[in-house]
C-alpha positions in Angstrom: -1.6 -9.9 -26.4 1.7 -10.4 -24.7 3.2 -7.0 -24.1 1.4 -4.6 -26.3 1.0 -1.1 -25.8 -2.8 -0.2 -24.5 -2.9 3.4 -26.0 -2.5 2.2 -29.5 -5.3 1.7 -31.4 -7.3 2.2 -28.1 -11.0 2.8 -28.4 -12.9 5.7 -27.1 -14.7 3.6 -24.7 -11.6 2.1 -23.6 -10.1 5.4 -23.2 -13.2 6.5 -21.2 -13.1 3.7 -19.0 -9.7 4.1 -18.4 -10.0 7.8 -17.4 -13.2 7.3 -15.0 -11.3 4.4 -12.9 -8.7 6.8 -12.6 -10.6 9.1 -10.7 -11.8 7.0 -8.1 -8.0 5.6 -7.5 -7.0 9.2 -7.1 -9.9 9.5 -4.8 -9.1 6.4 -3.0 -4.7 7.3 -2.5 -5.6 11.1 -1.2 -8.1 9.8 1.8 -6.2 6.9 2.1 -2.2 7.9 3.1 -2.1 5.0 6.3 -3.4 2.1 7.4 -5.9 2.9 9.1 -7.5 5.3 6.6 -7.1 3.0 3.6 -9.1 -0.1 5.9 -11.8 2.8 6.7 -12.4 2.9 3.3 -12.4 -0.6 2.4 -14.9 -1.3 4.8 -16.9 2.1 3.6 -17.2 0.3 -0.6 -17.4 -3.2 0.7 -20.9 -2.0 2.9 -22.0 -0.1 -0.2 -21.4 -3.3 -2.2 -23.3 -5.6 0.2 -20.4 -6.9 2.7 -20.8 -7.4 6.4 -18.8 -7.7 9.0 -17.8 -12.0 9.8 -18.7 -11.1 13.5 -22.3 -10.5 12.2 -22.7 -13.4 11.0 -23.4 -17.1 12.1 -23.5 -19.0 9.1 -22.4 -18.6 5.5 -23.8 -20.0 2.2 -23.1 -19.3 -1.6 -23.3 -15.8 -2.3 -22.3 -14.4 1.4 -20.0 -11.4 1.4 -17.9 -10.7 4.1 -14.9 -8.7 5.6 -13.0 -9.2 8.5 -10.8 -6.9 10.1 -7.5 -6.7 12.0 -6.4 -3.9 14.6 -7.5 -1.3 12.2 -5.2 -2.5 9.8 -5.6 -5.6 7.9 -8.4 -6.1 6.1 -10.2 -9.4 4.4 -12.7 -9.5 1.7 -14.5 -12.8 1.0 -17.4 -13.9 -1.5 -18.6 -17.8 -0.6 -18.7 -19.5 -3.7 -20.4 -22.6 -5.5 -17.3 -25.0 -4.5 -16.4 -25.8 -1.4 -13.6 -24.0 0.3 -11.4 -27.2 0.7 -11.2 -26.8 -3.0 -9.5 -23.6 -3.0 -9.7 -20.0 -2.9 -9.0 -17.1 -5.3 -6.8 -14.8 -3.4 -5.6 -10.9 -4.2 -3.3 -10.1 -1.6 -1.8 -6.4 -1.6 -0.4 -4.2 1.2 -1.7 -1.1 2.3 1.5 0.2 4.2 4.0 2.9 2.2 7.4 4.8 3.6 7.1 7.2 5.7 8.4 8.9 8.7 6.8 7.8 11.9 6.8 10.0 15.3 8.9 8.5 18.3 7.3 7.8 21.4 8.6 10.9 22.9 8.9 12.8 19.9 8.3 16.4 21.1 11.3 19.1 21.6 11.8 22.6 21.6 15.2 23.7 20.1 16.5 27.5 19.5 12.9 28.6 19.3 11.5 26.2 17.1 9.4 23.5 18.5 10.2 20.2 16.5 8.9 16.8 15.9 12.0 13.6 16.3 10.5 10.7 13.8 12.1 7.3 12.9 11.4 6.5 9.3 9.5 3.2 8.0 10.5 1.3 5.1 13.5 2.1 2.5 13.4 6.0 1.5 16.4 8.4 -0.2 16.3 10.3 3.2 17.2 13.6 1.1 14.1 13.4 -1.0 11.7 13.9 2.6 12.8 17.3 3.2 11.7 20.8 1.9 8.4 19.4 0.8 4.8 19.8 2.3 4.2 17.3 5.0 1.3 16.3 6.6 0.0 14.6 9.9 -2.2 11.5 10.4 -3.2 8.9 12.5 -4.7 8.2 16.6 -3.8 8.9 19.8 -5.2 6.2 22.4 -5.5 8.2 25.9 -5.2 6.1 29.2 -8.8 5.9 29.3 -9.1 4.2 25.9 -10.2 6.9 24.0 -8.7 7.0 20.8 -8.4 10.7 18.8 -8.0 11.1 15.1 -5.7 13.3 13.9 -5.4 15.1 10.5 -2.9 17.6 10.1 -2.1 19.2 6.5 -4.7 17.6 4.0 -8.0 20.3 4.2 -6.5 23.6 1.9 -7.3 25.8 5.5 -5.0 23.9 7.2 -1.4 24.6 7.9 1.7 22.3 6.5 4.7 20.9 8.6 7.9 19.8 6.9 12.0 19.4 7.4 14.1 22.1 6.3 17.2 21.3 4.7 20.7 23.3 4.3 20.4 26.3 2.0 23.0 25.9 -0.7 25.0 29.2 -0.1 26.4 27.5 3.2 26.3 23.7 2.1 29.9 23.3 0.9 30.9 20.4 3.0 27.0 18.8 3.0 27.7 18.6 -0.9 30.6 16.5 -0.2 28.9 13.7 1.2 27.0 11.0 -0.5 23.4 10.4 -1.1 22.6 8.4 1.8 24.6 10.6 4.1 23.8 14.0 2.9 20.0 13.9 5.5 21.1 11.8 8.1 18.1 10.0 9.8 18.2 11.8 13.3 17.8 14.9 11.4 14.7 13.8 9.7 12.7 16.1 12.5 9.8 18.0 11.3 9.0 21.3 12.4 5.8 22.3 14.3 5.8 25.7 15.9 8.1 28.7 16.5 5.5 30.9 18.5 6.4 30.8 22.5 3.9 30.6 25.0 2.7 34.4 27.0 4.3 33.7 30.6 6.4 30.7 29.6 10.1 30.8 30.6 11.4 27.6 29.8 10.3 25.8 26.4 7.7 28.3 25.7 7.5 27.3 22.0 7.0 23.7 23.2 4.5 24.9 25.5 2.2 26.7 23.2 2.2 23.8 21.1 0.8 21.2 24.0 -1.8 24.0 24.2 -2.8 23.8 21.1 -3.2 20.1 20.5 -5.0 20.7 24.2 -7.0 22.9 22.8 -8.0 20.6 19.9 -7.8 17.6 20.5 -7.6 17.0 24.4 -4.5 15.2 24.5 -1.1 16.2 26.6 2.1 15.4 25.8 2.2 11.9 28.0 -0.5 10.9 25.0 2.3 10.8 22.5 3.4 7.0 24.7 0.6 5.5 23.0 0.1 7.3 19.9 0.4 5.7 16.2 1.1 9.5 13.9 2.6 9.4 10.1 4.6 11.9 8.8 3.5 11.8 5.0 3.3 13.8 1.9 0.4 16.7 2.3 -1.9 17.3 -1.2 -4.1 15.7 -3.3 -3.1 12.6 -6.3 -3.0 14.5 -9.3 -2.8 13.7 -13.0 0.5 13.6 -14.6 1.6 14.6 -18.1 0.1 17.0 -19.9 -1.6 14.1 -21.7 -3.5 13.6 -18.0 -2.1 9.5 -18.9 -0.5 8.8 -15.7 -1.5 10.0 -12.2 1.6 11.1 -9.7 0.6 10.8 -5.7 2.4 9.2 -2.7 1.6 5.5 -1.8 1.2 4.4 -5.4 3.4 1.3 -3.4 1.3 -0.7 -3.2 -1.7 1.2 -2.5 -2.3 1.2 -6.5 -2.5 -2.8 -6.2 -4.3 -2.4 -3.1 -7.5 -0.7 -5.0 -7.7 -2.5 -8.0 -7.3 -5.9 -5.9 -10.6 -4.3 -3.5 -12.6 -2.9 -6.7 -12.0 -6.5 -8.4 -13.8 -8.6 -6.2 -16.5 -6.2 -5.1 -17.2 -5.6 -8.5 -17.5 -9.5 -9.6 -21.3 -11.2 -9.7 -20.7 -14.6 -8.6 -18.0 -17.2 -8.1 -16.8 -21.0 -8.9 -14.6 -20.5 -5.6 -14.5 -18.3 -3.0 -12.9 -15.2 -3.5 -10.4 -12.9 -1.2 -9.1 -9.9 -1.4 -6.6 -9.5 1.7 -4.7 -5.9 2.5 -1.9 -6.4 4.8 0.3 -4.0 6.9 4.5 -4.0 7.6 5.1 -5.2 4.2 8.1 -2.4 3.6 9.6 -3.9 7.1 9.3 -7.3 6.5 5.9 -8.4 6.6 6.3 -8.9 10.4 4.4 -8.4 13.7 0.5 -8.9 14.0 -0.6 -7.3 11.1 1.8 -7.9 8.6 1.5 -10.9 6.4 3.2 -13.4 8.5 0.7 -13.1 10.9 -1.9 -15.9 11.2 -4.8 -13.6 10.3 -5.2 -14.9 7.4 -5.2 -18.6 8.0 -7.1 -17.8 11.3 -9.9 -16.3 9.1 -9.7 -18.9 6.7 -10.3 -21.4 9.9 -13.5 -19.0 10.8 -15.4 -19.2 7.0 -14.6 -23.2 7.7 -16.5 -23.1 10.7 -19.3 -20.9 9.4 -20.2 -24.0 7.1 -19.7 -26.1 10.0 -16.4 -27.6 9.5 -14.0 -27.5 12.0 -11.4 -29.9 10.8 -8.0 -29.0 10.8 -7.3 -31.1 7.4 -9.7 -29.2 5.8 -7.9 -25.7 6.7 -4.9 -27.1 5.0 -6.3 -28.2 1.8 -8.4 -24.9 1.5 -5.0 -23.4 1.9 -3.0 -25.6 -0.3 -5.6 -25.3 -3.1 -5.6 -21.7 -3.0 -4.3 -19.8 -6.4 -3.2 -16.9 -5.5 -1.8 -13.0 -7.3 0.6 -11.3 -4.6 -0.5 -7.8 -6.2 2.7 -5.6 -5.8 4.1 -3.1 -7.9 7.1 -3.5 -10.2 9.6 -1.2 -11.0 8.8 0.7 -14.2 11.5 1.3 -17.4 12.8 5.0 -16.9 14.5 6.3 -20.0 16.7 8.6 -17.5 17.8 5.8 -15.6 17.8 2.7 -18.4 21.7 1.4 -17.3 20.3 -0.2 -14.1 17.4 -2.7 -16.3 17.8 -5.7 -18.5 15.5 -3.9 -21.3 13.8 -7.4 -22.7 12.9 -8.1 -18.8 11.5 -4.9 -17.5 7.9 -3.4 -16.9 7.0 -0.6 -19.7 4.4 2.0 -18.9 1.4 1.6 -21.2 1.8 -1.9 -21.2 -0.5 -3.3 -18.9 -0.5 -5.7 -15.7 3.3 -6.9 -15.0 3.9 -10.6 -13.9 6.8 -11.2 -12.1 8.0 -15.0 -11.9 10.6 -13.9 -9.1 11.5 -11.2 -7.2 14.3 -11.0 -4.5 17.9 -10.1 -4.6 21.5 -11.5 -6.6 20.4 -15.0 -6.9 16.9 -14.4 -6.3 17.4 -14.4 -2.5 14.3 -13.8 -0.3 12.0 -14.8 -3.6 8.7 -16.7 -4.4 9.7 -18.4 -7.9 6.4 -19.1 -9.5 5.7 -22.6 -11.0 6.0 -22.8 -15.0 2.7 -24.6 -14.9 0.7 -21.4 -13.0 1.9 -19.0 -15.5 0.9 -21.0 -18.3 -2.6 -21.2 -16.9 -2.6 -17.5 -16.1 -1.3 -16.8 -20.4 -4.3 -18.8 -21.2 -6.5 -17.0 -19.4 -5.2 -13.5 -19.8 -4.7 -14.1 -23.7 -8.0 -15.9 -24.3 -9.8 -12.3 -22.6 -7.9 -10.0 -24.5 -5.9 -8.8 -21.2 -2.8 -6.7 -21.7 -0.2 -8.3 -19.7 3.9 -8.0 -19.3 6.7 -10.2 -17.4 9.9 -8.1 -15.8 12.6 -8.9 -13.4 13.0 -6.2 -11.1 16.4 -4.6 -12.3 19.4 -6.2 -13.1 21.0 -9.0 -11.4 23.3 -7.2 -9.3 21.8 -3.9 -9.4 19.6 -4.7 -5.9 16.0 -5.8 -5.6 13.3 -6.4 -3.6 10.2 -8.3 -2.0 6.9 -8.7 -1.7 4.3 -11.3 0.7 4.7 -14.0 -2.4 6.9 -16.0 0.1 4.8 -15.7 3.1 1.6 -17.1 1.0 3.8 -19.9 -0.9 4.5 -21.3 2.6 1.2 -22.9 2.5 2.2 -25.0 -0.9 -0.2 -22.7 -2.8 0.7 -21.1 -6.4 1.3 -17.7 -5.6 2.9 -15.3 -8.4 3.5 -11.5 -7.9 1.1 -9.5 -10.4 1.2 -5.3 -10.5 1.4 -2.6 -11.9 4.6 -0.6 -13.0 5.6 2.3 -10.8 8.3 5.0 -11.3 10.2 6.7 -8.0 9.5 4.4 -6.3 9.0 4.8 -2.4 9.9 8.5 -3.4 7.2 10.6 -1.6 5.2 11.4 -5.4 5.2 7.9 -7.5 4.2 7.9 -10.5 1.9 5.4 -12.7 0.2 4.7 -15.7 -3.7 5.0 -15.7 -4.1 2.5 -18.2 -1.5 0.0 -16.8 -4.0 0.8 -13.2 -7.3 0.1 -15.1 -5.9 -3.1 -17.0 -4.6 -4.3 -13.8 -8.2 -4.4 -12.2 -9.6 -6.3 -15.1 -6.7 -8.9 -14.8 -7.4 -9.3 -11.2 -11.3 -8.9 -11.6 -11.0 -12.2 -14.6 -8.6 -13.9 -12.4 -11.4 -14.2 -9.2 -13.8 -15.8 -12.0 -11.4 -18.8 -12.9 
């Protein structure tokens, strides 16, 4: 089955399969453009599926199904299974953070009539392609009293847009001259909010009327903004792509695509040789840093908390469980574009249509900054991937010298457990619309789903 195109020959049950999963990723992306939203949704199909919350519970036995949670933006998804957890666990580990354009602390300014919006952006982005598109607004504000607001600005089809305007060509002579990653410099990445000044107002009257207005709505004054976590992302609905409808196009395809079929794998499994997790991490596209990224102890902490469920509380037996572990670091890959094939080695790069993509290494040059998966892990995966009929590829993610990337495959490899990164082929990549392929999306989930039953 190695490296096979899924549309040919497909059957019409394949095809419908294929299709319906579709529809519930779609489903999944448009709710789910942050953190935050994307863990509120986990936790809403893991309750439908029979999960609790870990802090509800005060023992665990085989069959238990549980999530834990982390500052609104980590989530963990277990199922106990018939060996103990010293033997190992099956872990999916995606990230549910994408690039975007976060709002400064003090982020609100009034300038020649036009109240405006001063962001930083998150992750890697071609500044250029953030401006003259629909933007929209989410996330919390936490006022001094603890109360935290949700904000939604730009999704329902009644609400207005915001967005970044950008030079209009007539006048843009010497903007043209400069290159890519100069042309939108990233102070000027400030979103516009308001041009209507406030009745009575002298000074920053614009400004004004808009601090009524989120009054108004949302009880919350400027000072608010100190302690406020808002994303400035794409506004619309995922949407089907090619007249063909085979490939959907939405923003936070990275790695929110890996981060649904990784959660609809093991809540859609029976039972379990070993335990099963599904963890979605934050701060991937910065590192994998802070308290909810990857590198936090979360994860092992958690693993130390199913431990003591069963009543073991040895520190040995956290560190075989870990050891022991197999895991998939479920990340995208870079997809083949026939517009842009100079910058791929063709033999060694993901295909649409082609199913899940393994990638043995990532990282940059001479795989700097990799996880470099053991020849002995991938033979075990082959076997079980070719022996179920699962379309699979291998890729390197560009050529040599072209530039690169990472993933958490590192971070989880610290604990001497085989870790290998396992996705799905994207194209634009961190562009505000991605683009994949529904059946590479739907063959990935059964990958992942057979690889929690081995």
């Amino acid at each position: 089955m190695y490296s096979k195109n899924i549309w040919k020959n497909i059957s019409e049950e394949k095809m419908n399969q294929i299709m319906s999963f579709g529809e519930g990723y779609k489903d999944f992306i448009t709710k789910g453009k942050t953190e935050r939203l994307c863990v509120d949704e986990s936790i809403k199909l893991a309750e439908q599926h029979g999960y609790v919350n870990i802090e509800d519970v005060d023992s665990l036995k085989e069959g238990d199904k549980v999530y834990a949670v982390n500052m609104a933006k980590n989530i963990a998804l277990f199922q106990i299974g018939k060996k103990p957890i010293t033997e190992g666990l099956r872990i999916l580990g995606a990230h549910i953070d994408s690039p975007r354009l976060d709002l400064k602390q003090n982020p609100l300014y009034e300038k020649n009539d036009f109240a405006l919006l001063d962001t930083h952006y998150y992750g890697g982005i071609k500044k250029y392609q953030w401006v003259t598109i629909p933007l929209a607004i989410h996330g919390v504000v936490v006022k001094k009293d603890g109360t935290v607001v949700n904000i939604e600005i730009g999704e329902d089809e009644n609400d207005p847009v915001v967005g970044i305007s950008d030079l209009l060509i007539h006048l843009s002579a010497d903007q043209m001259k400069k290159t890519a990653s100069k042309v939108i410099e990233g102070e000027n990445l400030d979103v516009t909010f308001g041009s209507i000044p406030l009745d009575g107002e002298e000074k920053d009257a614009v400004k004004a009327n808009i601090l009524k207005l989120l009054n108004e709505k949302y009880d919350i004054e400027e000072e608010d903004f100190i302690s406020s976590e808002l994303e400035v992302v794409p506004a619309g609905k995922a949407r089907d792509y090619g007249l063909d409808r085979s490939m959907i196009a939405g923003y936070g395809h990275d790695d929110r695509v890996c981060s649904y079929t990784s959660l609809k794998a093991i809540l859609d499994i029976e039972e379990c040789e070993y335990t099963t997790c599904c963890i979605l991490v934050d701060k991937e596209e910065i590192g994998s840093v802070g308290a909810t990224g990857a590198a936090s102890l979360f994860f092992e902490n958690t693993i130390a908390e199913l431990l003591h469920l069963q009543n073991d509380t040895s520190y040995l037996s956290l560190k075989r469980a870990m050891q022991n572990s197999k895991m998939l670091s479920s990340d995208v890959s870079a997809g083949f574009d026939p517009l842009f094939a100079g910058v791929n080695e063709e033999k060694n790069s993901a295909y649409f249509g082609r199913g899940v993509c393994f990638n043995k290494y990532t990282g940059r040059g001479g795989k700097g900054g990799s996880n470099d998966a053991n020849p002995e892990y991938i033979a075990w995966l082959r076997n079980i991937m070719d022996s179920n009929d699962i379309h699979y590829q291998t890729a390197e993610l560009g050529k040599v010298d072209q530039g690169g990337g990472g993933t958490i495959a590192y971070i989880l490899g610290n604990y001497n457990m085989n870790v290998i990164d396992a996705g799905v082929a994207v194209h634009n990549m961190h562009a505000p619309m991605e683009i994949v392929s529904k059946a590479d999306v739907y063959e990935a989930y059964l990958a992942y789903k057979l690889f929690l039953t081995k």
